[in-house]
N, C-alpha and C positions, 0 to 999 in steps of 0.2 A: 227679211220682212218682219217689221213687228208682230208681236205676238195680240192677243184677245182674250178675253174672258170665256169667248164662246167657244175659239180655237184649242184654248187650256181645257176647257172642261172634256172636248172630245177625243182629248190623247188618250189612248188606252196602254195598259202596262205591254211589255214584250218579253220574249223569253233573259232578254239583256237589258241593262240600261242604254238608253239613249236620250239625245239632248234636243233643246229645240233654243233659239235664240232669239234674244229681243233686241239683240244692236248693241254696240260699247259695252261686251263683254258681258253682260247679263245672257244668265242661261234657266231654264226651265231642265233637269235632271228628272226624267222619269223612270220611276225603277221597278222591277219585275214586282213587286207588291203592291202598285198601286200608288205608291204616295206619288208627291210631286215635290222636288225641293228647286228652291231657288241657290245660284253660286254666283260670284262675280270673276270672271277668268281679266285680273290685269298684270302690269309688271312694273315693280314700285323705281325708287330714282336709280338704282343700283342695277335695272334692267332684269331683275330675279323674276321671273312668274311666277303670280300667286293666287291661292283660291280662297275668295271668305265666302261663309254659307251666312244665307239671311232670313234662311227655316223654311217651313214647310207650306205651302200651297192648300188650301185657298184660307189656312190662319193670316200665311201671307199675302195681302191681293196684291194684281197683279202693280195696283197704283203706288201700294208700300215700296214693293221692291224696287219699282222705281224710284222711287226717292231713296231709297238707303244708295243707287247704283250713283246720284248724284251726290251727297255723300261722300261717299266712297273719292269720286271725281274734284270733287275740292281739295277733299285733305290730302290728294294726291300732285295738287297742282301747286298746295303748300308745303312740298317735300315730305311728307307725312305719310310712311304706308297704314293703308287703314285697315291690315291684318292687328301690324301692331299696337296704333289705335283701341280694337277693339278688344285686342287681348288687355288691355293696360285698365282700359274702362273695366270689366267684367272683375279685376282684380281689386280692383277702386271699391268697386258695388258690396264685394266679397267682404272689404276689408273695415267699409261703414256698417256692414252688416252687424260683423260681429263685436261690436263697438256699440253694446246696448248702453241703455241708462244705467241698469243694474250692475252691468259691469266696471262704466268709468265709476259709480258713486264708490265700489267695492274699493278701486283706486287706491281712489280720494282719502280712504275711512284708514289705510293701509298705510297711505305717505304722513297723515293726524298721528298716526302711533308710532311712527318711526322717530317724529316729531317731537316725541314726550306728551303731546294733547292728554287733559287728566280724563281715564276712564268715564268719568261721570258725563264729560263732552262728548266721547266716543258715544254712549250706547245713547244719547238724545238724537247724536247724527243719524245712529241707525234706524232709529224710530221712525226718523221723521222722512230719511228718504222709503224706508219701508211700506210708508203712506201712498209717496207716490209711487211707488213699484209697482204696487197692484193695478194700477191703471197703463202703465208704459215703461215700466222695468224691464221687460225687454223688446221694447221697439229700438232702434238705431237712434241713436240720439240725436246724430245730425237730422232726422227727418222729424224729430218734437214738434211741434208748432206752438205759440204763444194762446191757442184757443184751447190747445188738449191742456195744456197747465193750469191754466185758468177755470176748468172745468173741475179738475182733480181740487184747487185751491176752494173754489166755489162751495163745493161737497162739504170740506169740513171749516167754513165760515157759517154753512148754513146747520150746523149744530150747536152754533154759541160760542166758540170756542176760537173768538177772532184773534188772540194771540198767538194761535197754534198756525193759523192760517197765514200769519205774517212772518211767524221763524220757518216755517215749511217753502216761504216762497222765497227768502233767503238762502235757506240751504243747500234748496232746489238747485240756483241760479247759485250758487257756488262749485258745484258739480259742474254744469253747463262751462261757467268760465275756463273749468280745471279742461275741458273736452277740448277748448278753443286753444286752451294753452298750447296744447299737445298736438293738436294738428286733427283732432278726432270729431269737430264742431266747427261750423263761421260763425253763430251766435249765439247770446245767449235770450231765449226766447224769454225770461223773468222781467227784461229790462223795459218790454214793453206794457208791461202789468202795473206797473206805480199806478195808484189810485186808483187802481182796478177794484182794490177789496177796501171793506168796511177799516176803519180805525179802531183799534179797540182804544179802550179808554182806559186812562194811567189808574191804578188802583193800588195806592200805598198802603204796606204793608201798616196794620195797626202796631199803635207804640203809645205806651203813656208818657206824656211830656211833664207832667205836673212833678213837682218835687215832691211835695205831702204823699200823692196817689202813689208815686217810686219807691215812697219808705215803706206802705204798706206792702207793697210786695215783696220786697225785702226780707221782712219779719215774715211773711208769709212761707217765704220758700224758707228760710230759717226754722221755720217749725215743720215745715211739709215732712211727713212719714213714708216717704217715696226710698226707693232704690238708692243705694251710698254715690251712686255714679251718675245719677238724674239730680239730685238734690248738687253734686260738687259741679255738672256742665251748664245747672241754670247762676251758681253762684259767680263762676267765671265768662260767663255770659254777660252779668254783669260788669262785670271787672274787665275786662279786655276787650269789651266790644268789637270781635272778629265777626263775620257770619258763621251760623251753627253749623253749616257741613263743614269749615276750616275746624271748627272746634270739635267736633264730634267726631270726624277723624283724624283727631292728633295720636301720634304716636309718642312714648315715652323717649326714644332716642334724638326726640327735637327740642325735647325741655335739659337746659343749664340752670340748676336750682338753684347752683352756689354762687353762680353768677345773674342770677334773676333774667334772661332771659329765652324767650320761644323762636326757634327759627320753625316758617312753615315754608314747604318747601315749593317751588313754581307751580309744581306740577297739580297739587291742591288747591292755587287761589285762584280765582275769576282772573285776574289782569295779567295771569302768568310773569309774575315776577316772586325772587325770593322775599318775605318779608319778616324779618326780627321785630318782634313784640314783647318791649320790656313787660315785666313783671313786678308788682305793686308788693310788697311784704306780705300783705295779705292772699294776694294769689298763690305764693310759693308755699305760706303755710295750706291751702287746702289742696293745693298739689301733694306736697308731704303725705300729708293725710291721707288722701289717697292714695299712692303710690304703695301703702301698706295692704290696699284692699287690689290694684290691678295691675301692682307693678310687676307679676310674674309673668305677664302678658306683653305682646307690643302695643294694642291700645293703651290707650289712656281711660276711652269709655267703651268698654266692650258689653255688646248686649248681652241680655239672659239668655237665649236662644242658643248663640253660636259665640263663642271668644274672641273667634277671627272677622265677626263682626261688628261695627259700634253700633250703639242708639242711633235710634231712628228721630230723625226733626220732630216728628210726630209724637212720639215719648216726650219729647219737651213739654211741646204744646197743649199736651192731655195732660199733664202736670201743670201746667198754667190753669188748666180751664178746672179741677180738681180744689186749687187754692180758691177758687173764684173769680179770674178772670176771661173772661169771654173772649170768644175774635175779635169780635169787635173794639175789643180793648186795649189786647195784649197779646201779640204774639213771640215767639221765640227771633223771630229776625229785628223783632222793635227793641230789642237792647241797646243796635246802633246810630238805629233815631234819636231813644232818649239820653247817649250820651253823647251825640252830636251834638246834638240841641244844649243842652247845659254847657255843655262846655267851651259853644258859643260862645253864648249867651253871658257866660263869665270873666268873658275879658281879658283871661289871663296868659291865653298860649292862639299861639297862631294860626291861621286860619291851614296854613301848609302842614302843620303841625299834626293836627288833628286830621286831614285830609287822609295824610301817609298813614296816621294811626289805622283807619279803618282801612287801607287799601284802597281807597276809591281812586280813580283813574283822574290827571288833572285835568279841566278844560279847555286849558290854555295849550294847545296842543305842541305852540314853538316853545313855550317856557317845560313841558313834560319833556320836550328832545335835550336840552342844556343843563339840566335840573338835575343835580347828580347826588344832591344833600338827601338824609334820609330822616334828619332834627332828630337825631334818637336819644342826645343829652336833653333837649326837651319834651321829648315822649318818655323820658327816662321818671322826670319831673311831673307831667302830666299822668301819668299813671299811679303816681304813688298821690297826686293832688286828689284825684279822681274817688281811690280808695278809701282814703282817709272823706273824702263827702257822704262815700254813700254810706261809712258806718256812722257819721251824724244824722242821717236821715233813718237808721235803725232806730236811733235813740231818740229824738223828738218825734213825738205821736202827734206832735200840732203842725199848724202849716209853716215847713222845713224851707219856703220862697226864698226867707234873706239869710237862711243859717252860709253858706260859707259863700255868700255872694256879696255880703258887706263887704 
């Protein structure tokens, strides 16, 4: 006879256990304490009898267990014991458990450095999933949702800081992917965030494009009474137009003096590729020069602080703004603008040319797969052109527009 709610409630314990039945193998277990547990007595395709427990009374009502006893009866009529079943699920549960965010991102950060990824990549990764740690670092990841993101990304857009907000929701969902990859996630909840956040607004690094304006600085940094190794990273600054963290951590065992050229190596440049940087006559002489104040060192430009460390971008740029020029005018990365820009603008060397000079990535993504040339006899050329301009632009204090552009 089926059992009742009102029948269950008035079983009382006895000195033993005893059972009371609700039909198809469901049982009500009453035990000398009191409790009351629910079991299901069946026997799977291999005719074994077997007992699942489906917890304890009245957490479990009596309408649950019935449902779990059908259940049970399904996955029993699709050859499935749903001892096994349940054991399989619970290990499932276990095993997304321990599969938080903070764990895959830890990963992720691990498989970057096995990689070669440059340090400097590594410790932004760690920043920025550190962001969202705090919120869900250790929730399971498969159970993220696209609104918990959204909320953590929401946080730091609404500080001003809408670029942070947009490499955070990248990074994010790079982690995510990596979870899907592995079998640890089905999605990744980032994908459905597009235009969720503000756009920040492209904001070019300032650069003096003017020739005349160029030569002043020039003589500028020329007279500047700054440090031997600030005064030679803005003058090669000039000269080789790399970005300043390429530059600023060069080591001496990348420079071939007697052969004029700089190898930097993958692991230091944005596009992760090696890149050979001829050398202008001029660059090698204040390499030289140098080389007698830091060549006992592995930098090139080691700070005052610590040896083992270089200058900071920022030592540049206080040095800029010292001679007289403002943010707004002149920063340490706008080296590569203003010798983009002229060198343009002159006619003389190719647009691939000058492209590869700076490292920049090409656009043409089929022509960057095929593209095996690196023009280095005309960067060879272009560097020593480039050299030889900027010391005419030392030496006319008038407007320098058509000095070697005739």
């Amino acid at each position: 006879m089926p059992l009742t709610d009102l029948a269950i409630r008035g079983f009382k314990p006895a000195e033993k256990p005893y059972k009371k039945s609700d039909g198809g193998g469901l049982q009500l277990r009453v035990m000398p304490s009191g409790s009351k547990l629910w079991v299901l007595m069946y026997r799977n395709a291999k005719g074994i009898q077997r007992k699942l427990s489906f917890g304890a009374y009245p957490t479990v009502t009596l309408e649950k267990a019935r449902a779990k006893r059908s259940e049970a009866k399904t996955l029993l009529a699709d050859g499935i014991d749903p001892f096994d079943h349940e054991k399989a699920a619970k290990a499932h549960k276990l095993d997304s458990e321990a599969h938080t965010f903070a764990s895959v991102a830890a990963e992720l950060l691990a498989k970057k450095k096995r990689e070669g990824k440059a340090s400097n990549t590594i410790g932004k990764r760690e920043w920025l999933y550190s962001l969202a740690g705090d919120a869900f670092g250790r929730r399971p990841i498969a159970g993220i949702t696209p609104p918990e993101v959204l909320k953590v990304l929401q946080a730091v857009e609404s500080t001003g800081r809408l670029e942070t907000a947009r490499r955070m929701r990248s990074s994010i969902g790079e982690v995510f992917r990596f979870a899907v990859a592995t079998g640890r996630a089905t999605n990744d909840p980032t994908f459905a965030l597009r235009g969720a956040l503000a756009k920040p607004q492209v904001k070019h690094r300032a650069a003096i494009l003017e020739p005349a304006r160029f030569g002043e600085l020039l003589r500028a940094v020329d007279g500047f009474r700054g440090q031997p190794e600030t005064v030679a990273a803005l003058k090669l600054m000039a000269l080789v137009y790399q970005r300043p963290g390429e530059l600023r951590k060069a080591e001496w065992r990348e420079f071939d003096l007697d052969k004029a050229f700089w190898s930097i190596p993958a692991s230091r440049m944005k596009m992760r590729r090696d890149q050979r940087v001829p050398l202008a006559r001029q660059a090698v002489t204040i390499l030289r020069e140098l080389h007698t104040i830091t060549g006992r060192g592995d930098l090139v430009f080691p700070g005052i602080v610590s040896a083992r460390k270089p200058i900071s971008e920022n030592t540049l740029n206080i040095a800029l703004r010292r001679m007289g020029f403002g943010a707004d005018e002149m920063t340490s990365h706008g080296f590569r603008a203003t010798a983009s820009t002229i060198l343009n603008e002159s006619g003389l060397f190719s647009a691939d040319a000058i492209e590869i000079a700076q490292s920049r990535k090409d656009k043409n993504a089929v022509r960057a797969i095929y593209s095996r040339s690196d023009f280095f006899e005309e960067r060879q050329r272009m560097a020593q052109w480039w050299a030889d301009y900027l010391d005419e632009l030392r030496i006319d204090k008038k407007d320098n527009s058509e000095g070697r552009m005739r």
